[in-house]
N, C-alpha and C positions, 0 to 999 in steps of 0.2 A: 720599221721603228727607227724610230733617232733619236740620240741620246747626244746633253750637251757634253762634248768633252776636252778636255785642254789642246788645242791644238793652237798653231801660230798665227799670227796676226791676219794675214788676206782673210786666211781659212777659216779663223773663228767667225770672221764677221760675216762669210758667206752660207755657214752652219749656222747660226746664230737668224741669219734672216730666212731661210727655208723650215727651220722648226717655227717660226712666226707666221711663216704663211702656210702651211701644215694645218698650224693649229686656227687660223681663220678660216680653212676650208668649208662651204657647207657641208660637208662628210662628217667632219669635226664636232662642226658645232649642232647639228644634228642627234646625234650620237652621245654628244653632250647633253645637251635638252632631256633624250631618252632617260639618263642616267637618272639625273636631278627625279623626274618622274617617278623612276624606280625608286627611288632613293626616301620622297614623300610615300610612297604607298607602303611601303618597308616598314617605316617608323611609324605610322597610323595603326599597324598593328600592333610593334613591340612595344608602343608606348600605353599601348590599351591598360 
């Protein structure tokens, strides 16, 4: 896990672009997808 946090100038921007590429990962957005998925079938029912 990474989390953004206050660090100095090189450093942020080199954090800053690894959480970006992270989160482009097909692992990511994959995983992502699944969620949203879950997430529609969830609510299909509580909204019954």
């Amino acid at each position: 896990m990474d989390v953004v946090r206050p660090l100095r100038f090189p450093i942020s921007l080199l954090n800053a672009f690894i959480i970006r590429l992270i989160a482009a990962s097909p692992f990511i957005q994959d995983a992502a997808r699944n969620y949203e998925q879950w997430e529609r079938r969830v609510s299909a029912i509580w909204d019954k």
